[in-house]
PQR file with spaces between the fields and no chain letter, atoms N, CA, C, O and H, PARSE charges and radii, in Angstrom:
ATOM       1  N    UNK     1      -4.370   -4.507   -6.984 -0.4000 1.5000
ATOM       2  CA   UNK     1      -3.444   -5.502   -7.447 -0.0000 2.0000
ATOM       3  C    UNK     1      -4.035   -6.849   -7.059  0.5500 1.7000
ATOM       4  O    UNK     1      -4.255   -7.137   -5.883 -0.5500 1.4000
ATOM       5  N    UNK     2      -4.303   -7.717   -8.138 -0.4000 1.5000
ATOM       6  CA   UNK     2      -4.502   -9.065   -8.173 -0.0000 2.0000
ATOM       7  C    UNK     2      -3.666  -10.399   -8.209  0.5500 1.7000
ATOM       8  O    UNK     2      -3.168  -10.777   -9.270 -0.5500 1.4000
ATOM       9  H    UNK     2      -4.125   -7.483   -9.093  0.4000 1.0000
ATOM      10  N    UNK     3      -3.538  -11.007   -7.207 -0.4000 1.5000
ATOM      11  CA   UNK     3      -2.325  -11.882   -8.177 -0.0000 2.0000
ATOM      12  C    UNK     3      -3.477  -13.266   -8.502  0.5500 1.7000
ATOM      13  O    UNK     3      -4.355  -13.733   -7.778 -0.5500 1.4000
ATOM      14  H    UNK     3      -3.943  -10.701   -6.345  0.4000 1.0000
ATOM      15  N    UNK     4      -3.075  -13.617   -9.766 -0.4000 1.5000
ATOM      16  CA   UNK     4      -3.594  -14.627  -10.859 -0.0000 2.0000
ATOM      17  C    UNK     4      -3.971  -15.724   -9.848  0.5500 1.7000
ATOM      18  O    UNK     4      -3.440  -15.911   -8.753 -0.5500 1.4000
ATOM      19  H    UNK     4      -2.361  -13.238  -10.355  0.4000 1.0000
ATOM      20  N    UNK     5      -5.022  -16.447  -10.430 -0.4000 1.5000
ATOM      21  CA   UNK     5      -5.270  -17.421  -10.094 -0.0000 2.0000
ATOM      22  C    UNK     5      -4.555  -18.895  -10.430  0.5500 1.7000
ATOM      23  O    UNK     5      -4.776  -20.039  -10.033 -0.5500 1.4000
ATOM      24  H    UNK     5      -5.453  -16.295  -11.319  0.4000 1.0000
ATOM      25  N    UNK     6      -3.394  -18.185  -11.544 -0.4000 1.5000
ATOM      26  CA   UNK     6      -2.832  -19.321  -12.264 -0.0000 2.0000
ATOM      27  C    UNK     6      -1.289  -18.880  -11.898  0.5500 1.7000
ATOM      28  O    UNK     6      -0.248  -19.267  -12.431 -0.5500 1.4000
ATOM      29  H    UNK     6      -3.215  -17.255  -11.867  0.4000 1.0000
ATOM      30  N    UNK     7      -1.458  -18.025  -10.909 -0.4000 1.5000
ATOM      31  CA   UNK     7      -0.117  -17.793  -10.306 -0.0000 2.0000
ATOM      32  C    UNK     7       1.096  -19.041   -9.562  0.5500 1.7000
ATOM      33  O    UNK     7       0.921  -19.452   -8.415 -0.5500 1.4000
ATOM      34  H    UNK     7      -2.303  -17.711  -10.476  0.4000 1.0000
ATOM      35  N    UNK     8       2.288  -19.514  -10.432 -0.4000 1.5000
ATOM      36  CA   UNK     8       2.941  -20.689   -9.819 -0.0000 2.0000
ATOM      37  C    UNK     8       3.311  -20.522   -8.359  0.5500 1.7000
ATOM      38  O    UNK     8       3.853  -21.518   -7.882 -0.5500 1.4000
ATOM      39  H    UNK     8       2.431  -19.180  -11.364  0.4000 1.0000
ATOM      40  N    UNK     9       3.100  -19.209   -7.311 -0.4000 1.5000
ATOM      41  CA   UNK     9       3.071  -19.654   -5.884 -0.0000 2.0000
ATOM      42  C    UNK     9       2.059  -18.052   -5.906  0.5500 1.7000
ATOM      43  O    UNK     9       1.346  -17.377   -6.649 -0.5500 1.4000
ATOM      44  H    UNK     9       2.660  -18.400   -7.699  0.4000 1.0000
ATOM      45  N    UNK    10       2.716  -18.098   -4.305 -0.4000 1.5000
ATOM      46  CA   UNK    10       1.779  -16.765   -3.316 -0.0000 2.0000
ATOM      47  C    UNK    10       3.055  -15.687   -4.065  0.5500 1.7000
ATOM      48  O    UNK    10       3.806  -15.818   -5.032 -0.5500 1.4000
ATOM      49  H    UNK    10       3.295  -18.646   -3.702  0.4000 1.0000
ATOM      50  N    UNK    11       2.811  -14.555   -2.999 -0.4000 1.5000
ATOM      51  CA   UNK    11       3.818  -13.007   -3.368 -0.0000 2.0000
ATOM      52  C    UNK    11       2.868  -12.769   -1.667  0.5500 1.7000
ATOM      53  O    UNK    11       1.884  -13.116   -1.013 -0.5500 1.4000
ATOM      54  H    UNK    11       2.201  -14.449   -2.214  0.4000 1.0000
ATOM      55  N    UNK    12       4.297  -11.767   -1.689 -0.4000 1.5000
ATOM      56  CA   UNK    12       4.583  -10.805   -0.193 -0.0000 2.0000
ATOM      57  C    UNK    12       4.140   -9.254   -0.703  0.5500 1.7000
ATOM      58  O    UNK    12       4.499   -8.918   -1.831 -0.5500 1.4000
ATOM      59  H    UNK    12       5.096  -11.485   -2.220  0.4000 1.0000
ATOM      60  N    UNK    13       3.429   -8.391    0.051 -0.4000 1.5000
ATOM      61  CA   UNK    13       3.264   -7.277   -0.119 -0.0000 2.0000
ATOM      62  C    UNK    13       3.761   -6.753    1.530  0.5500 1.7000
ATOM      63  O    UNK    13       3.542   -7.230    2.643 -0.5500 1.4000
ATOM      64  H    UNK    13       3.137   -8.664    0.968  0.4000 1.0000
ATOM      65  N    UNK    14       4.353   -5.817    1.161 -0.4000 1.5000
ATOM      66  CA   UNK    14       5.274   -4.909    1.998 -0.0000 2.0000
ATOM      67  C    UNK    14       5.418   -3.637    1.916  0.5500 1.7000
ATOM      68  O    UNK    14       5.801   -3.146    0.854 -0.5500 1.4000
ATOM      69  H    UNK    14       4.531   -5.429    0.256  0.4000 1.0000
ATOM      70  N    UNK    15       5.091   -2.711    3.213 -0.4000 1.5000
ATOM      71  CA   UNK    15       5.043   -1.355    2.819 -0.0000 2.0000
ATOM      72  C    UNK    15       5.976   -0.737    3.535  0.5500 1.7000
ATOM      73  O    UNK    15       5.911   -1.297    4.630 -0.5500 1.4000
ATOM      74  H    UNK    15       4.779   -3.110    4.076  0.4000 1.0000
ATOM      75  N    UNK    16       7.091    0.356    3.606 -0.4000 1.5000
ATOM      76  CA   UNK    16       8.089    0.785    4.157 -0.0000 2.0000
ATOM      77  C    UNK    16       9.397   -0.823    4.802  0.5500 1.7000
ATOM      78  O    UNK    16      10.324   -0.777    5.610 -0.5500 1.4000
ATOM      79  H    UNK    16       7.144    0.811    2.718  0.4000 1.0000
ATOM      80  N    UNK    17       8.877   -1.952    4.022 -0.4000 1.5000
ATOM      81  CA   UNK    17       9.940   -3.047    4.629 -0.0000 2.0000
ATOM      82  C    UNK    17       9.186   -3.317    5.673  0.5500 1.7000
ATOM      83  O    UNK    17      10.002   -3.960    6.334 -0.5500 1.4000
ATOM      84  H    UNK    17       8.124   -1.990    3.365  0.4000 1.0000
ATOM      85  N    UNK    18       8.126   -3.294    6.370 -0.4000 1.5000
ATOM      86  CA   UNK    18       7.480   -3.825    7.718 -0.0000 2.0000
ATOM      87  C    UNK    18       6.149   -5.069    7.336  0.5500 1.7000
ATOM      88  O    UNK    18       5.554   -5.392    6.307 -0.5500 1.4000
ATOM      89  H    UNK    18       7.464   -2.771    5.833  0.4000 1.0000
ATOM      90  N    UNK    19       6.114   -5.427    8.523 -0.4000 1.5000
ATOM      91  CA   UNK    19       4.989   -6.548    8.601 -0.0000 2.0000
ATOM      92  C    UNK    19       4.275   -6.647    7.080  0.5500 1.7000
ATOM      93  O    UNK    19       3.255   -6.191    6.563 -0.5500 1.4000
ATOM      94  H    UNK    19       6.596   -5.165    9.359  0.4000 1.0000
ATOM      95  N    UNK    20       5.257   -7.400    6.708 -0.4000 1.5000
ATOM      96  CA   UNK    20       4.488   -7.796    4.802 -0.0000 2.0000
ATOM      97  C    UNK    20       3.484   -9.207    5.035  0.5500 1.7000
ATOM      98  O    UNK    20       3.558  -10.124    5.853 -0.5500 1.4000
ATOM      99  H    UNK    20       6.085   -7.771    7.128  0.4000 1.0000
ATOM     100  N    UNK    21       2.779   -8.993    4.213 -0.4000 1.5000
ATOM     101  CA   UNK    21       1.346   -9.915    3.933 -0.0000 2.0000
ATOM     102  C    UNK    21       1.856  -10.818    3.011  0.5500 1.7000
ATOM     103  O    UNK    21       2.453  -10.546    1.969 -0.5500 1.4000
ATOM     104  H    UNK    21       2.719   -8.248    3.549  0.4000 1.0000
ATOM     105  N    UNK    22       1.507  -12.207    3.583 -0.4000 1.5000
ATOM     106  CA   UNK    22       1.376  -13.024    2.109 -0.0000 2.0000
ATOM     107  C    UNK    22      -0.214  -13.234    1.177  0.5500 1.7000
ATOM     108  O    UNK    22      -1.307  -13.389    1.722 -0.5500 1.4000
ATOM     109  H    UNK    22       1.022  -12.428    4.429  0.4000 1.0000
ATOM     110  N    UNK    23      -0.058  -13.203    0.212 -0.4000 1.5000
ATOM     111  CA   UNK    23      -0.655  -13.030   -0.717 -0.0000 2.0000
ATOM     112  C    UNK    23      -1.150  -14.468   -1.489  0.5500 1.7000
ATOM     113  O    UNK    23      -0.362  -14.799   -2.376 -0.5500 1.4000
ATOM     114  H    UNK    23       0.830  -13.077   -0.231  0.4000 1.0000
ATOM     115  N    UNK    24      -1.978  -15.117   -1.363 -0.4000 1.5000
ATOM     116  CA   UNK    24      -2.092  -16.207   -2.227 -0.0000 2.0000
ATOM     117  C    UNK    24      -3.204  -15.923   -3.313  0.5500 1.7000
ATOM     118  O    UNK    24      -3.972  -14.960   -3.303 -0.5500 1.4000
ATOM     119  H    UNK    24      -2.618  -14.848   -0.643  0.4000 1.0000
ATOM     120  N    UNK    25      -3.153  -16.927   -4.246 -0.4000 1.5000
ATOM     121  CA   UNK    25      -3.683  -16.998   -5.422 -0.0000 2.0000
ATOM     122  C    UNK    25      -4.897  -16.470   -5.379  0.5500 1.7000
ATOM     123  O    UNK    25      -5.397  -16.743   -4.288 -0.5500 1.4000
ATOM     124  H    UNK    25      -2.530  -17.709   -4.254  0.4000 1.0000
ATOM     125  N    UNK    26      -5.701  -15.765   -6.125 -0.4000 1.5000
ATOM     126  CA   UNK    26      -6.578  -14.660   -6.138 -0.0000 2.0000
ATOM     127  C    UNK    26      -6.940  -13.725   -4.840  0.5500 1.7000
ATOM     128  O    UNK    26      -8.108  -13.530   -4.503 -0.5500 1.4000
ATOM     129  H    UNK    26      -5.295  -15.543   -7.012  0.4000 1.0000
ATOM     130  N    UNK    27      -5.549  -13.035   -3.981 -0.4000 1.5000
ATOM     131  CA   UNK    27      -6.088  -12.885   -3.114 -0.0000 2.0000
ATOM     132  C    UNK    27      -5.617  -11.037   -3.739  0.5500 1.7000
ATOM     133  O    UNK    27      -4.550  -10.902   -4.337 -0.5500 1.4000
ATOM     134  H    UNK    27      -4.601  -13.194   -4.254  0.4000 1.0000
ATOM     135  N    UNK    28      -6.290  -10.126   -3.563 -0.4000 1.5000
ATOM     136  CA   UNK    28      -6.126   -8.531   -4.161 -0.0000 2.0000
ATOM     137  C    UNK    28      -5.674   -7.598   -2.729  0.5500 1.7000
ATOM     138  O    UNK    28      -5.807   -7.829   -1.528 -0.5500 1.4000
ATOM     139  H    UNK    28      -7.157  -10.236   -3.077  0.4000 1.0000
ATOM     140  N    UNK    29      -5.167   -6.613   -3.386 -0.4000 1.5000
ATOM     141  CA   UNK    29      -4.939   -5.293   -2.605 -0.0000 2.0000
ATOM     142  C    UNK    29      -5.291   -4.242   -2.953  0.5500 1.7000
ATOM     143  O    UNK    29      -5.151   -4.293   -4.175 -0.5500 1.4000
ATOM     144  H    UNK    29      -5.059   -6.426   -4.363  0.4000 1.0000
ATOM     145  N    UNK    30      -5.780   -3.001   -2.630 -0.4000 1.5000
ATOM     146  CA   UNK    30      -6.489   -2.211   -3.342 -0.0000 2.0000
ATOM     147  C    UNK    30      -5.591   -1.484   -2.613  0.5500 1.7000
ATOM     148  O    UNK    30      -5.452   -1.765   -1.423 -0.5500 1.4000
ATOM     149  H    UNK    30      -5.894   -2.959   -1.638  0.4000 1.0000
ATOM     150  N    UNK    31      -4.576   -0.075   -3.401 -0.4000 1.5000
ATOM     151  CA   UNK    31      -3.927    0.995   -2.638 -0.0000 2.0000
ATOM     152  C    UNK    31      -4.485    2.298   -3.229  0.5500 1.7000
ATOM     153  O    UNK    31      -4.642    2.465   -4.439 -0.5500 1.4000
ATOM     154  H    UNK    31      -4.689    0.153   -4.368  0.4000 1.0000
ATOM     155  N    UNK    32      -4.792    3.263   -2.228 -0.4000 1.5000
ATOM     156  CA   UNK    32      -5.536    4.251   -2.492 -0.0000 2.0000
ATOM     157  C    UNK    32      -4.824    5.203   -1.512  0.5500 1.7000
ATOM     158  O    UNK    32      -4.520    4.701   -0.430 -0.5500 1.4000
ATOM     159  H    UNK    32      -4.665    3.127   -1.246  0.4000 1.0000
ATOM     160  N    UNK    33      -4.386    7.003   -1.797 -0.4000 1.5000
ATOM     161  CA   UNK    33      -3.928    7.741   -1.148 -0.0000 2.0000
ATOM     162  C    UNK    33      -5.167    7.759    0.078  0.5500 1.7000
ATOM     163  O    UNK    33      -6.268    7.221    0.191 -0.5500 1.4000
ATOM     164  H    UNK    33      -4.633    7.410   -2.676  0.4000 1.0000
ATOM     165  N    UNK    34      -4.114    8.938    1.139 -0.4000 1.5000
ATOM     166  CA   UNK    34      -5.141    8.982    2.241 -0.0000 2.0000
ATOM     167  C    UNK    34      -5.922   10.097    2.445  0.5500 1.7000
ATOM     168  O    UNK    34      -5.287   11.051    1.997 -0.5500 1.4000
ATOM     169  H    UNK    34      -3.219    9.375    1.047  0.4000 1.0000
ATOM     170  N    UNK    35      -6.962   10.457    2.887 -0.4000 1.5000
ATOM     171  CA   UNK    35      -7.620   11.573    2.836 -0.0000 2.0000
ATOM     172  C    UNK    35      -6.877   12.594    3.892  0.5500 1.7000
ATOM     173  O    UNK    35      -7.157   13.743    4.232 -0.5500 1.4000
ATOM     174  H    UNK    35      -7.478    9.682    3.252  0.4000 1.0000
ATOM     175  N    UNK    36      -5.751   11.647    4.294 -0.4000 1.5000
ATOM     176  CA   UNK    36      -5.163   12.880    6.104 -0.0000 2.0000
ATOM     177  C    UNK    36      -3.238   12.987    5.046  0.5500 1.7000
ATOM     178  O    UNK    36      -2.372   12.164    5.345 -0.5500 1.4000
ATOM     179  H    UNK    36      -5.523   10.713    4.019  0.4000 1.0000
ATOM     180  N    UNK    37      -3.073   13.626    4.394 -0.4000 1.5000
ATOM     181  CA   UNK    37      -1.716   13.750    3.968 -0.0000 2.0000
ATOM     182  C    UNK    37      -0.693   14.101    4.927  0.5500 1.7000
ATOM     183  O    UNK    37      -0.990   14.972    5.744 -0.5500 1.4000
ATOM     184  H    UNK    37      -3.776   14.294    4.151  0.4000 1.0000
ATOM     185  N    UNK    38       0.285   13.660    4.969 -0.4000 1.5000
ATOM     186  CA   UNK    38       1.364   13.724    6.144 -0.0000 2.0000
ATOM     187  C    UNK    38       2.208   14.729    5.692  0.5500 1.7000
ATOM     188  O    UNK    38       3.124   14.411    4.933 -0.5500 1.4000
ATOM     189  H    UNK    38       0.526   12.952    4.305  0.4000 1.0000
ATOM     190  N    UNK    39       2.073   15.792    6.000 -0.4000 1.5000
ATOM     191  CA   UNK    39       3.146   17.286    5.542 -0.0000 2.0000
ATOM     192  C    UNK    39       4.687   16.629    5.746  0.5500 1.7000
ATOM     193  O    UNK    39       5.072   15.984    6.722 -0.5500 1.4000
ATOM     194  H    UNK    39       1.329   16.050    6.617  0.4000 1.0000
ATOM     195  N    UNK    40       5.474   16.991    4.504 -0.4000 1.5000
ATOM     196  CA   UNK    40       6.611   16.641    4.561 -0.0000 2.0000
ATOM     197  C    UNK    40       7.712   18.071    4.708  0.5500 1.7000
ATOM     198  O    UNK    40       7.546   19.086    4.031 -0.5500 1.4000
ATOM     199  H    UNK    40       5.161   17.515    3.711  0.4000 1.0000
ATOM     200  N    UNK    41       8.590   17.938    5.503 -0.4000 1.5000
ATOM     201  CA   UNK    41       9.698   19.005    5.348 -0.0000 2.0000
ATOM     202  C    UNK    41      10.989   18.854    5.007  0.5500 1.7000
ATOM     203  O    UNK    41      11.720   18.284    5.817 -0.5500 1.4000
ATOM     204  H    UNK    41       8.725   17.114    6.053  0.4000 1.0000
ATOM     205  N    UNK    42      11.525   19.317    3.780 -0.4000 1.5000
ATOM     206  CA   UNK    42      12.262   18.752    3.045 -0.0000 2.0000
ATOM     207  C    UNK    42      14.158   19.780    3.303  0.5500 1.7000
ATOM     208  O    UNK    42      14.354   20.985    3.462 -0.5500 1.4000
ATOM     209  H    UNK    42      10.932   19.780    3.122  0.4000 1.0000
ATOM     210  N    UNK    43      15.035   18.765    3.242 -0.4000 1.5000
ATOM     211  CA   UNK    43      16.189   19.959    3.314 -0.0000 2.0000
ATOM     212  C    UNK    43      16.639   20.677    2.224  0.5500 1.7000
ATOM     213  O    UNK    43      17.139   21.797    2.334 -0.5500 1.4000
ATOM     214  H    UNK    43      14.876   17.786    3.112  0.4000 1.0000
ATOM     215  N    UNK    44      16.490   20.100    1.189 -0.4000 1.5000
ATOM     216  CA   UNK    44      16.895   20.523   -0.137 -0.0000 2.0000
ATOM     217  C    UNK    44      15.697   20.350   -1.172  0.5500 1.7000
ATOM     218  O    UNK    44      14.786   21.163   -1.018 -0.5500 1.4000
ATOM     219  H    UNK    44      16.084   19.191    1.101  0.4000 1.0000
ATOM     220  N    UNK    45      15.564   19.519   -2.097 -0.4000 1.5000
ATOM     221  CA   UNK    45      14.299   19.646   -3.031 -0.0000 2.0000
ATOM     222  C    UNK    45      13.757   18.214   -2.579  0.5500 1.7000
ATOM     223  O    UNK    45      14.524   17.536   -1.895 -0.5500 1.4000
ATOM     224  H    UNK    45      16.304   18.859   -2.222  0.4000 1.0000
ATOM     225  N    UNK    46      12.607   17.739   -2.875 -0.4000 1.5000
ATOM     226  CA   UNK    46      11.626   16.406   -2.844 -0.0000 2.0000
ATOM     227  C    UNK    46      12.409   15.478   -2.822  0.5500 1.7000
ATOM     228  O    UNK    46      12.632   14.812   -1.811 -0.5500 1.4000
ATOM     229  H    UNK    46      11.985   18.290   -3.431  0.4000 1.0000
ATOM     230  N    UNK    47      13.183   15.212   -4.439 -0.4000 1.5000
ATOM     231  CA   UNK    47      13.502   13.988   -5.039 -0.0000 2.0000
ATOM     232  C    UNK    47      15.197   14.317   -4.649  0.5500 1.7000
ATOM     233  O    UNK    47      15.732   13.333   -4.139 -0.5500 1.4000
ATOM     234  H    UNK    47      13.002   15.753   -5.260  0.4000 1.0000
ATOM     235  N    UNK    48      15.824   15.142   -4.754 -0.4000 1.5000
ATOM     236  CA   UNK    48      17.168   14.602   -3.552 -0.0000 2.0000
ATOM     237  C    UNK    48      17.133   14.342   -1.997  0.5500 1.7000
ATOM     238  O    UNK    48      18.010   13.703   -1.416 -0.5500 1.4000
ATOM     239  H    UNK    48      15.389   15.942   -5.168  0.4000 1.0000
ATOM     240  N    UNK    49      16.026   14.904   -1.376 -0.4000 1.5000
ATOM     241  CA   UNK    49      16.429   13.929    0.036 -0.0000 2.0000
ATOM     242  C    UNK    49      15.550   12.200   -0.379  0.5500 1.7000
ATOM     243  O    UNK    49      15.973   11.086   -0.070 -0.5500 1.4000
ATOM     244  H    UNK    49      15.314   15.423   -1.848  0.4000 1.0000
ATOM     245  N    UNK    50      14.564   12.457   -0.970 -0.4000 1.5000
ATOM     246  CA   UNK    50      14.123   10.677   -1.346 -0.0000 2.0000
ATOM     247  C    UNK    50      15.377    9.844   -1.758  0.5500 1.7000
ATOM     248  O    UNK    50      15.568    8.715   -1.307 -0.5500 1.4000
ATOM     249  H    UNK    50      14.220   13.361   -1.221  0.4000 1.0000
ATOM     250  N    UNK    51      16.194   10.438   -2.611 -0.4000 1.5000
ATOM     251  CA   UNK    51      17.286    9.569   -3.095 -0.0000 2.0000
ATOM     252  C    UNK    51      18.239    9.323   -2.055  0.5500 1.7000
ATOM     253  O    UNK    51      18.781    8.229   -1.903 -0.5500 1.4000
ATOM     254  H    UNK    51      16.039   11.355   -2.977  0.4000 1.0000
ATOM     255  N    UNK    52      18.527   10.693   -1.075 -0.4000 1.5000
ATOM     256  CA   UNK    52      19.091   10.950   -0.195 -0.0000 2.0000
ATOM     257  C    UNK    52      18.779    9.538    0.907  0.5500 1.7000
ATOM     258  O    UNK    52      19.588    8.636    1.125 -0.5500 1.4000
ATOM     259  H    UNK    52      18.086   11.582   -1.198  0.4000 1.0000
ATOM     260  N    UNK    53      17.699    9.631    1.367 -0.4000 1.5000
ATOM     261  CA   UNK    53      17.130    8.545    2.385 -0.0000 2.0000
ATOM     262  C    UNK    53      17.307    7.115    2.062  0.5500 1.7000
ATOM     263  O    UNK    53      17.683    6.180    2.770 -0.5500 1.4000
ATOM     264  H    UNK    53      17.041   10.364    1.191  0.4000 1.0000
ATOM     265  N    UNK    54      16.832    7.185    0.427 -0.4000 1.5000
ATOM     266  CA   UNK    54      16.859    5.675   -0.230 -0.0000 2.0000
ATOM     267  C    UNK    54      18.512    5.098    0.094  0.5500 1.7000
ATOM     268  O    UNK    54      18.830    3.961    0.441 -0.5500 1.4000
ATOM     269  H    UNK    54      16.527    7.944   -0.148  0.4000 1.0000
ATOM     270  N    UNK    55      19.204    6.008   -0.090 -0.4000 1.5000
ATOM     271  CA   UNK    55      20.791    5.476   -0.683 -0.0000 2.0000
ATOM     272  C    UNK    55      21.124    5.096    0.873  0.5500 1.7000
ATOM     273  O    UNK    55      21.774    4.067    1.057 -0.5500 1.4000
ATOM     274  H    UNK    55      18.946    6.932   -0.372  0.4000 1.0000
ATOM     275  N    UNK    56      20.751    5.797    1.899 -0.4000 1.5000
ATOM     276  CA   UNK    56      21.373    5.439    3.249 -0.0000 2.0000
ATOM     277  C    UNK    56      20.559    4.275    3.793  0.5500 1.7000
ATOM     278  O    UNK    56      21.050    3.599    4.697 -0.5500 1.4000
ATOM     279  H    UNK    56      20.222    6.633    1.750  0.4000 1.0000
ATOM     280  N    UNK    57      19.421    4.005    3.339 -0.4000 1.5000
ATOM     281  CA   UNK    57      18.541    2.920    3.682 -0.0000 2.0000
ATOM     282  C    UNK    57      19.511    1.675    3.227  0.5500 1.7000
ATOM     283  O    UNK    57      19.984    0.653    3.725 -0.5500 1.4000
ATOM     284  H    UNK    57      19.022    4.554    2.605  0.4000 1.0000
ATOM     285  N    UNK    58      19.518    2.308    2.111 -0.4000 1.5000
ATOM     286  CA   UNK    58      20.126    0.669    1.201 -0.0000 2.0000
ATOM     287  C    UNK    58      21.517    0.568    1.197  0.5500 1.7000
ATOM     288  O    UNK    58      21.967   -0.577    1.153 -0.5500 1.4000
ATOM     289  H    UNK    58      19.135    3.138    1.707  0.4000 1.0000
ATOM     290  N    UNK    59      22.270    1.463    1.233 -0.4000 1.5000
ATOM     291  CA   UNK    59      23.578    1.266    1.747 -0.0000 2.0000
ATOM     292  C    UNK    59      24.479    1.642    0.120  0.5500 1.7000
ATOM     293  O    UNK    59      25.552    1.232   -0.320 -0.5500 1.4000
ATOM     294  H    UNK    59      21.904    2.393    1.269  0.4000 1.0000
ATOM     295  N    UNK    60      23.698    2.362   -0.296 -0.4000 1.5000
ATOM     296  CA   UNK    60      23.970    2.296   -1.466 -0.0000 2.0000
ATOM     297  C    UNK    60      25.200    2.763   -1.991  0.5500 1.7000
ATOM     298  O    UNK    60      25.363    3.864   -1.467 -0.5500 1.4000
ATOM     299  H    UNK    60      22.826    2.695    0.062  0.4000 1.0000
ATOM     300  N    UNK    61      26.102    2.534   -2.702 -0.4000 1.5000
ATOM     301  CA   UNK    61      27.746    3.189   -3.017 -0.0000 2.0000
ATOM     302  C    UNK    61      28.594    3.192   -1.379  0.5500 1.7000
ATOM     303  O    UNK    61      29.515    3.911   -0.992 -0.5500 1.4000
ATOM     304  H    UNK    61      25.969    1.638   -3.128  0.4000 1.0000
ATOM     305  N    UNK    62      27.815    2.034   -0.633 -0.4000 1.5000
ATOM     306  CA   UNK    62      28.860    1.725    0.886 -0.0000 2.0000
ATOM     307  C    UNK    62      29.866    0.812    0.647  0.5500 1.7000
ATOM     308  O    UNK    62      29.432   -0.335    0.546 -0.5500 1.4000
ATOM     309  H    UNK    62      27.067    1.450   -0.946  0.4000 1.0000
ATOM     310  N    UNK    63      31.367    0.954    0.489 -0.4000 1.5000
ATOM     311  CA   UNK    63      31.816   -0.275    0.631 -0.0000 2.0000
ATOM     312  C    UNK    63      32.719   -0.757    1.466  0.5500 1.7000
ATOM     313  O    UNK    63      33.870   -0.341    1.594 -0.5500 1.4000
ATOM     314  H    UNK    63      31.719    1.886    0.571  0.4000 1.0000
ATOM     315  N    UNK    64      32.133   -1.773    2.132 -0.4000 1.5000
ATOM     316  CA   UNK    64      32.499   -2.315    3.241 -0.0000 2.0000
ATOM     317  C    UNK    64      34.435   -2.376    3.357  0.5500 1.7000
ATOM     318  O    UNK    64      35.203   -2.613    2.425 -0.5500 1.4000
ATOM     319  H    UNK    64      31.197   -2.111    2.028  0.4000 1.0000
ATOM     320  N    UNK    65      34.814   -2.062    4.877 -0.4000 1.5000
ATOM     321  CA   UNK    65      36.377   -1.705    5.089 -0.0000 2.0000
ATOM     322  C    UNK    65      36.684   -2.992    5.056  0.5500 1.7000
ATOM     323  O    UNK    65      36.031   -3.861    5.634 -0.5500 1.4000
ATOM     324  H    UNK    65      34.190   -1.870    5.634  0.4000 1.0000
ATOM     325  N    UNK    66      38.043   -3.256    4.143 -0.4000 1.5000
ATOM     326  CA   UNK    66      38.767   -4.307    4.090 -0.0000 2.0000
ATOM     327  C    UNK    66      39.714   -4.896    4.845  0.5500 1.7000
ATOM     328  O    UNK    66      40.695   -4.177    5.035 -0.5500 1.4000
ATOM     329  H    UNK    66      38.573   -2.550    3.673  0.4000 1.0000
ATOM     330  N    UNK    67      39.751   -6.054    5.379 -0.4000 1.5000
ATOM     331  CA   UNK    67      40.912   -6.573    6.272 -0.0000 2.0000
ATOM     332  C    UNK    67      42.291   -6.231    5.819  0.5500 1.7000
ATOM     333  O    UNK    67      42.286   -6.163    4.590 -0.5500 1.4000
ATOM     334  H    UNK    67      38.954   -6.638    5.225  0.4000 1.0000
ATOM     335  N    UNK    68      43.337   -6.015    6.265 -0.4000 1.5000
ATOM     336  CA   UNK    68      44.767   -6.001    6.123 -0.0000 2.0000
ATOM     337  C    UNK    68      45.138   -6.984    5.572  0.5500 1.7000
ATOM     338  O    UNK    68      44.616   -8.011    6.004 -0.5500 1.4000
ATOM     339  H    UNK    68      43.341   -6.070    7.263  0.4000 1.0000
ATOM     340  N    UNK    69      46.097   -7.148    4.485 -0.4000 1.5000
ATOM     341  CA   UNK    69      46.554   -7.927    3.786 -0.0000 2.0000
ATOM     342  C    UNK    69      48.078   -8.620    4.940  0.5500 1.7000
ATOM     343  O    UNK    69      49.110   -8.057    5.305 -0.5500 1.4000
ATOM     344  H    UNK    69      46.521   -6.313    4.134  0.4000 1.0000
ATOM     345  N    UNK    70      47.618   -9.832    5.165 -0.4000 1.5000
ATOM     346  CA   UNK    70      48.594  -10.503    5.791 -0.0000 2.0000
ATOM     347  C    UNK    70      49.735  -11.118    4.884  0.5500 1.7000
ATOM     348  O    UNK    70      49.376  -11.143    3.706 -0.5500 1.4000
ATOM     349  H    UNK    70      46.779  -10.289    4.868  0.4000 1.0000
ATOM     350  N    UNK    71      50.872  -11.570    5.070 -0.4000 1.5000
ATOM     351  CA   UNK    71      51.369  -12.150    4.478 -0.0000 2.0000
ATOM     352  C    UNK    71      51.809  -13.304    5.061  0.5500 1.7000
ATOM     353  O    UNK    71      52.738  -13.759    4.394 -0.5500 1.4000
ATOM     354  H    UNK    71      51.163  -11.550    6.027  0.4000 1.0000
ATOM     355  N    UNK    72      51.420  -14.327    6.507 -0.4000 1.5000
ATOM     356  CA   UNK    72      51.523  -15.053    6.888 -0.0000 2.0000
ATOM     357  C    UNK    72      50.392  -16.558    6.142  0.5500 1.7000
ATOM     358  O    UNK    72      49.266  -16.711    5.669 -0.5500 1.4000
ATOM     359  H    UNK    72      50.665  -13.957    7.050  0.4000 1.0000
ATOM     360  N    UNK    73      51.608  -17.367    6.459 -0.4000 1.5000
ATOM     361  CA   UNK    73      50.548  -18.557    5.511 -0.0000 2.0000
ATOM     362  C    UNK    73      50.219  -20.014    6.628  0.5500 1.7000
ATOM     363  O    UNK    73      49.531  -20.954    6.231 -0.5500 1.4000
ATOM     364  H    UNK    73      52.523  -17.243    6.843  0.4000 1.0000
């Protein structure tokens, strides 16, 4: 990944949300798997605990508990 030389600013690259890089104008990233694969153990199939993890990461369908409706003014 390249970003343009005619790019109107920099860009952040970030991997798992940690220590992200800034990126300025022609500066590249090259991502390539690893030759040491990290065995995964899954509870149910691949792509429901990924969604599984994603949704609790992000908070996803959380909605926040609401204050009590006062009726004092």
């Amino acid at each position: 990944i390249i970003l343009s030389q005619d790019s109107r600013s920099g860009a952040f690259a970030s991997f798992d949300g940690r220590n992200r890089q800034e990126l300025h104008r022609g500066d590249g990233i090259r991502i390539t798997t690893s030759v040491y694969p990290v065995p995964c153990l899954t509870r149910e199939d691949q792509i429901t605990d990924w969604f599984t993890s994603l949704g609790e990461c992000l908070h996803w369908n959380v909605r926040q508990k609401q204050k009590p409706y006062s009726m004092s003014c």
